[in-house]
KELO-557810 format. One record per residue: residue number from 1; residue in three letters; x negated, y negated, z negated of N, C-alpha, C in turn. Coordinates in pm, 1 decimal. Example, Ala and Ser with C-alpha at 12.3 -4.5 7.8 and 13.67 -1.06 7.14 Angstrom:
REM residues 2
+------+------+----------+----------+----------+----------+----------+----------+----------+----------+----------+
! resi ! resn !      n_x !      n_y !      n_z !     ca_x !     ca_y !     ca_z !      c_x !      c_y !      c_z !
+------+------+----------+----------+----------+----------+----------+----------+----------+----------+----------+
!    1 !  ALA !  -1319.0 !    569.0 !   -780.0 !  -1230.0 !    450.0 !   -780.0 !  -1320.0 !    330.0 !   -780.0 !
!    2 !  SER !  -1285.0 !    225.0 !   -708.0 !  -1367.0 !    106.0 !   -714.0 !  -1290.0 !     -3.0 !   -787.0 !
+------+------+----------+----------+----------+----------+----------+----------+----------+----------+----------+
***
This chain:
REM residues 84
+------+------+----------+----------+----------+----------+----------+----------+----------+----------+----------+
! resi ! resn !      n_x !      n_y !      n_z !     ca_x !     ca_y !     ca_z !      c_x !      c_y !      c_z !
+------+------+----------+----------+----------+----------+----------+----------+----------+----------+----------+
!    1 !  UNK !    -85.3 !    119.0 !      0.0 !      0.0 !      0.0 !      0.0 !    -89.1 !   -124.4 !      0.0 !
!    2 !  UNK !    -42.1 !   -213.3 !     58.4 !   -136.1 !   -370.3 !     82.0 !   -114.5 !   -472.7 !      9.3 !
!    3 !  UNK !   -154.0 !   -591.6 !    -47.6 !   -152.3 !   -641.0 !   -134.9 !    -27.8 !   -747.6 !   -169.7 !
!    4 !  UNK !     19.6 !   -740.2 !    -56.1 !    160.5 !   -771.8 !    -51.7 !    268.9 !   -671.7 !    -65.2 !
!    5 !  UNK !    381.8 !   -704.8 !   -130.1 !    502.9 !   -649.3 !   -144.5 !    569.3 !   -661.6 !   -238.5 !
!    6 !  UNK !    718.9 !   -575.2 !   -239.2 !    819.6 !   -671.1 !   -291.5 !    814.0 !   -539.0 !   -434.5 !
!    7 !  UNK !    898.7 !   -614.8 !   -540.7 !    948.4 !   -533.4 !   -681.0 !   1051.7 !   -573.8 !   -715.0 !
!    8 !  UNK !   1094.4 !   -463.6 !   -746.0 !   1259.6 !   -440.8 !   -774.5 !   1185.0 !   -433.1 !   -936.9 !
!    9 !  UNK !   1316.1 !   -516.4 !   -992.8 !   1327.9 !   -493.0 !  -1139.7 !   1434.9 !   -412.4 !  -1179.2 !
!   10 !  UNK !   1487.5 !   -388.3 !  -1295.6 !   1616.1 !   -304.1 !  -1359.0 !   1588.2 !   -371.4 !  -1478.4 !
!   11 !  UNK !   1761.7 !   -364.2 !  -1566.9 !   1762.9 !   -355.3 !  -1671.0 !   1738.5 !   -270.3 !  -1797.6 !
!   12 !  UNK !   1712.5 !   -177.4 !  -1755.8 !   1650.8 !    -66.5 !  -1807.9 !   1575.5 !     66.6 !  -1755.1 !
!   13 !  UNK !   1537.0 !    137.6 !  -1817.4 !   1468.5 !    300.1 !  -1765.2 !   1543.1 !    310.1 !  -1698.8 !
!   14 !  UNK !   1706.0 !    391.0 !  -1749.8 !   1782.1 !    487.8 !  -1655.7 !   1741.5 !    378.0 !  -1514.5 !
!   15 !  UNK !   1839.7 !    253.5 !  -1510.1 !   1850.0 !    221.6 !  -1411.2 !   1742.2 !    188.2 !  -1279.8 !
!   16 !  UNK !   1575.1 !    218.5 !  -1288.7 !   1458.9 !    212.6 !  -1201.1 !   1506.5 !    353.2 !  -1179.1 !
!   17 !  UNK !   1521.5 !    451.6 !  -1299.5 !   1515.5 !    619.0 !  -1228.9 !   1600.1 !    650.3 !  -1171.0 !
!   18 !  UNK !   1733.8 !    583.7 !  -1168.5 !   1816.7 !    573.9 !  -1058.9 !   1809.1 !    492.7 !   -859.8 !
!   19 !  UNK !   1717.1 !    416.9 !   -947.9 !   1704.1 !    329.5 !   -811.9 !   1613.5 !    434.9 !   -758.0 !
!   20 !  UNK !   1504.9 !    462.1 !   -849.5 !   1373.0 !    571.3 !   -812.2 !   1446.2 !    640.8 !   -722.2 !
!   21 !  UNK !   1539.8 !    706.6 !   -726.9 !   1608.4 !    852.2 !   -688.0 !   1674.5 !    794.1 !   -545.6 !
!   22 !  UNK !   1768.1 !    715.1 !   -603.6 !   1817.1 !    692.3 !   -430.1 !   1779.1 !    630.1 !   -289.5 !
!   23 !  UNK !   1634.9 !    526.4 !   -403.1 !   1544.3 !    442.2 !   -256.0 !   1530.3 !    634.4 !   -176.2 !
!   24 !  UNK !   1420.2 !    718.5 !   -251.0 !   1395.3 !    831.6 !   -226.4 !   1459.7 !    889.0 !   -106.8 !
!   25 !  UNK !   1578.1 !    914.5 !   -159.5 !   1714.0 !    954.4 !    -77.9 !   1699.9 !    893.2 !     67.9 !
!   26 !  UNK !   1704.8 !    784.5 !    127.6 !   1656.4 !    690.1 !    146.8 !   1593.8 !    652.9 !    236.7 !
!   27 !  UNK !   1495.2 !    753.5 !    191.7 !   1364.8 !    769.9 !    287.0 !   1264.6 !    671.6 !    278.6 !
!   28 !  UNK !   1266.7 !    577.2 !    140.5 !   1206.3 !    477.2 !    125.6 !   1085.5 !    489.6 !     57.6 !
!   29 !  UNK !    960.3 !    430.9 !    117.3 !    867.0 !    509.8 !     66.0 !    847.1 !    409.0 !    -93.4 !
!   30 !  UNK !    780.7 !    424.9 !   -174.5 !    818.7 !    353.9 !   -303.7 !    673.8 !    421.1 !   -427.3 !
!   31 !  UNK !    654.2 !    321.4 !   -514.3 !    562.3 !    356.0 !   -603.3 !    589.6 !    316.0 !   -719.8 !
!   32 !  UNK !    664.7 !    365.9 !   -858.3 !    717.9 !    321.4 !   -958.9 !    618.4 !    256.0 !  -1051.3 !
!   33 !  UNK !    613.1 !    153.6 !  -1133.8 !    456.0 !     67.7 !  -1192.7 !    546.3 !     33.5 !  -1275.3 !
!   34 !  UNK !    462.2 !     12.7 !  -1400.6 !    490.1 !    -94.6 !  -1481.8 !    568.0 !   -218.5 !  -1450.5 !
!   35 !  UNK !    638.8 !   -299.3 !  -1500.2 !    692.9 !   -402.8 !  -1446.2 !    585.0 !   -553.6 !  -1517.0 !
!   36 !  UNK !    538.8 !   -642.3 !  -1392.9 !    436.8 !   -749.8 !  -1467.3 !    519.7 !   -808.0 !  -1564.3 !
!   37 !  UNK !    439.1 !   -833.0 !  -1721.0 !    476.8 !   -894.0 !  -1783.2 !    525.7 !  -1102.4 !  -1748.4 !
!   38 !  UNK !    468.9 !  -1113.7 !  -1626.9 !    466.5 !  -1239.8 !  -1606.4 !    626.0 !  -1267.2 !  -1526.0 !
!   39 !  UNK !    683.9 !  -1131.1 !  -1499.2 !    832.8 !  -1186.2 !  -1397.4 !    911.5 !  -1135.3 !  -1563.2 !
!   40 !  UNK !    875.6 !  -1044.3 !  -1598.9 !    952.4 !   -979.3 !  -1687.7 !    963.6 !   -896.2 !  -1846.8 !
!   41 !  UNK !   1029.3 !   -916.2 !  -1919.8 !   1026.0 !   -885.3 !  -2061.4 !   1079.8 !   -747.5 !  -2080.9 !
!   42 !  UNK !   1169.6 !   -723.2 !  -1975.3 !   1305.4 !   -643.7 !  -2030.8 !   1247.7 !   -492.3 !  -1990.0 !
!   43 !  UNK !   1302.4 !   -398.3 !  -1912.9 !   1295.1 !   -282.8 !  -1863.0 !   1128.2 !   -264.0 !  -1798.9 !
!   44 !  UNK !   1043.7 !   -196.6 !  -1866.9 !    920.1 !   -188.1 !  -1869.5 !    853.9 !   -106.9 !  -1733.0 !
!   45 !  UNK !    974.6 !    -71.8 !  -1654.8 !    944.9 !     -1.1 !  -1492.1 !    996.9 !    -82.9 !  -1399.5 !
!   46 !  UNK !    920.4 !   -100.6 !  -1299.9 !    972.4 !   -159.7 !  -1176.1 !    889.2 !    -79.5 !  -1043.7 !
!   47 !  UNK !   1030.4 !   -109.2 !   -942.2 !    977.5 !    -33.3 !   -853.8 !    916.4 !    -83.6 !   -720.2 !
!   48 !  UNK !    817.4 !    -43.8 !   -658.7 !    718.2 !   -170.8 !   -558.8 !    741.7 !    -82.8 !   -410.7 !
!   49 !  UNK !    792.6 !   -182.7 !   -312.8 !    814.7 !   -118.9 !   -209.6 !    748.2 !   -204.9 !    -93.2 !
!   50 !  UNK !    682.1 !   -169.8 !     44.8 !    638.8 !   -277.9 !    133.8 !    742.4 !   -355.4 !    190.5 !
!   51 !  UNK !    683.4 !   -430.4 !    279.5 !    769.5 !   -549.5 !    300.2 !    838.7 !   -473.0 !    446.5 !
!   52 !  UNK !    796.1 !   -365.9 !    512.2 !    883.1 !   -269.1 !    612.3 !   1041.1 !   -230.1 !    561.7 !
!   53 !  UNK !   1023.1 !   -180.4 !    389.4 !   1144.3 !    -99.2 !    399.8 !   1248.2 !   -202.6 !    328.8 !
!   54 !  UNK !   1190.6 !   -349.2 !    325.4 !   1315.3 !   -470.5 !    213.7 !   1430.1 !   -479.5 !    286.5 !
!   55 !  UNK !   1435.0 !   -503.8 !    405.1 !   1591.4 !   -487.0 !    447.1 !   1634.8 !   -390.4 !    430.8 !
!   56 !  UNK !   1609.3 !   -259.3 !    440.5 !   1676.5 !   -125.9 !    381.7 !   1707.8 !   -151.9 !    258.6 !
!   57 !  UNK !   1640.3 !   -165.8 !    190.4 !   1637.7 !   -160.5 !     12.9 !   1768.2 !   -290.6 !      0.9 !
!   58 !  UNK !   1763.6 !   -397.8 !     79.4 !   1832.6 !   -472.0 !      7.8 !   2004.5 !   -456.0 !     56.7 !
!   59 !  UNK !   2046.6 !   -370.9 !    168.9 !   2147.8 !   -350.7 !    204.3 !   2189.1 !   -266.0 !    113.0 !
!   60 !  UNK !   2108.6 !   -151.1 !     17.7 !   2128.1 !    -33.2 !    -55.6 !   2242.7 !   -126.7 !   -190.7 !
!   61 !  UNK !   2084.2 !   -267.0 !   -207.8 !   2158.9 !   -349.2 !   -369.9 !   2297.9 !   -431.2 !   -305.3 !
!   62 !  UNK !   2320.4 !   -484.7 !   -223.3 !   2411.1 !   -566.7 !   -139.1 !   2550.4 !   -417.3 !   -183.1 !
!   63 !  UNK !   2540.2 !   -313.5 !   -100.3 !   2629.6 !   -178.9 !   -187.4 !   2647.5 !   -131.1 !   -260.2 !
!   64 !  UNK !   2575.6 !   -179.0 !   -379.5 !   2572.0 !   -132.1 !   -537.6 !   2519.7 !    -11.6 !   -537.9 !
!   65 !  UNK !   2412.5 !     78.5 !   -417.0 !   2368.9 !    197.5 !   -487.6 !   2211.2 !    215.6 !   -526.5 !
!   66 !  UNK !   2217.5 !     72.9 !   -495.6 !   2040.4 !     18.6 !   -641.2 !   2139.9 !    -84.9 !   -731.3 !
!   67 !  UNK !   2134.1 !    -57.5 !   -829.9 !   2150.5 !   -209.8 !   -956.8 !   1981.0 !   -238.0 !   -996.2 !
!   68 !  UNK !   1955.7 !   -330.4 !   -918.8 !   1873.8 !   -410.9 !   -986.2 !   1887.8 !   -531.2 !  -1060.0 !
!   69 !  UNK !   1843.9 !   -594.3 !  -1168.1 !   1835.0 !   -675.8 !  -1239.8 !   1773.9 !   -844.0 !  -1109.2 !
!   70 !  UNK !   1647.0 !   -790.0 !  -1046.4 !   1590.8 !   -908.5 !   -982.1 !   1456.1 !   -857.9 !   -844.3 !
!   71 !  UNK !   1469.2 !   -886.3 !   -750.3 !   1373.0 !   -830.9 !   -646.5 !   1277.4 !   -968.6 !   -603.1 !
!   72 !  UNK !   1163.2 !   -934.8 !   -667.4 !   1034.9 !  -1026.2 !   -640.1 !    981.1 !   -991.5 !   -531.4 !
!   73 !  UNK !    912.5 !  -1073.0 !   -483.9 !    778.7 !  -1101.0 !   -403.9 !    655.4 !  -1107.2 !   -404.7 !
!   74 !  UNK !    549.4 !  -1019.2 !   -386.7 !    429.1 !  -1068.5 !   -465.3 !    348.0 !  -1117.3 !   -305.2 !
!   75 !  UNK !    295.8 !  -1222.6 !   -320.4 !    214.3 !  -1238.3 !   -240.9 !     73.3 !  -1362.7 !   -285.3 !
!   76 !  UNK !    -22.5 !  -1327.7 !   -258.1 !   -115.3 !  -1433.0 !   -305.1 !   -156.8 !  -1436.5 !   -425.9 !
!   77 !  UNK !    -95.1 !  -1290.3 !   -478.0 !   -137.8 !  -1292.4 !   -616.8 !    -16.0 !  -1369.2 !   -710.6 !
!   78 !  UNK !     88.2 !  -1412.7 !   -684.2 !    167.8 !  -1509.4 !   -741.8 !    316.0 !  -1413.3 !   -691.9 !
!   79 !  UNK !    411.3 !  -1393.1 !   -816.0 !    553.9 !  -1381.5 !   -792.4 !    666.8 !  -1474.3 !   -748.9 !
!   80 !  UNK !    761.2 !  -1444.9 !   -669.3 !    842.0 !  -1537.8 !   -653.8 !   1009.1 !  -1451.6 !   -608.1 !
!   81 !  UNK !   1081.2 !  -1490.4 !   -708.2 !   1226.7 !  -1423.7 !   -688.8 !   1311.4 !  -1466.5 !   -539.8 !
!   82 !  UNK !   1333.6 !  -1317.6 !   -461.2 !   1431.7 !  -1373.3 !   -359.7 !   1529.9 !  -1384.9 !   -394.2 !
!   83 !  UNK !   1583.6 !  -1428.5 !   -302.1 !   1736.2 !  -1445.6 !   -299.7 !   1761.2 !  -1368.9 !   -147.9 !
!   84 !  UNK !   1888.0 !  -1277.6 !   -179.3 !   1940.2 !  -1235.0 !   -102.8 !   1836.8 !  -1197.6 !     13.3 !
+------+------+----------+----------+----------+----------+----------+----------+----------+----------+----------+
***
């Protein structure tokens, strides 16, 4: 994976091991990490996907079969929350 790409947050465990499971499903390729303390306090997993599979991933949250909490951006070394 390249030093860019996006992270899905959750509000909790279950809900990354759910997202875990259905990006999967999916066919989305995906690497579950720690979540940076600098976007986030809450649910201590987040899941990091390239910037190929974000329109997939985000039609999945747009259908409710990811609940994510918040889907960042990392680029440049610096986070930044999308929108939609």
């Amino acid at each position: 994976m390249n030093d860019n790409y996006y992270i899905l947050t959750f509000k909790n465990t279950i809900g990354a091991i759910s997202g875990e499971s259905t990006l999967k499903e999916n066919n989305i390729e995906l690497e579950v990490m720690p979540t940076p303390t600098v976007i986030t306090k809450s649910c201590g997993l987040s899941i990091r996907v390239e910037e190929k599979y974000i329109t997939k991933v985000k039609k999945l949250v747009k259908s409710e079969k990811v609940m994510v909490k918040r889907i960042y951006v990392k680029k440049d070394n610096k986070y930044e929350a999308v929108d939609d």
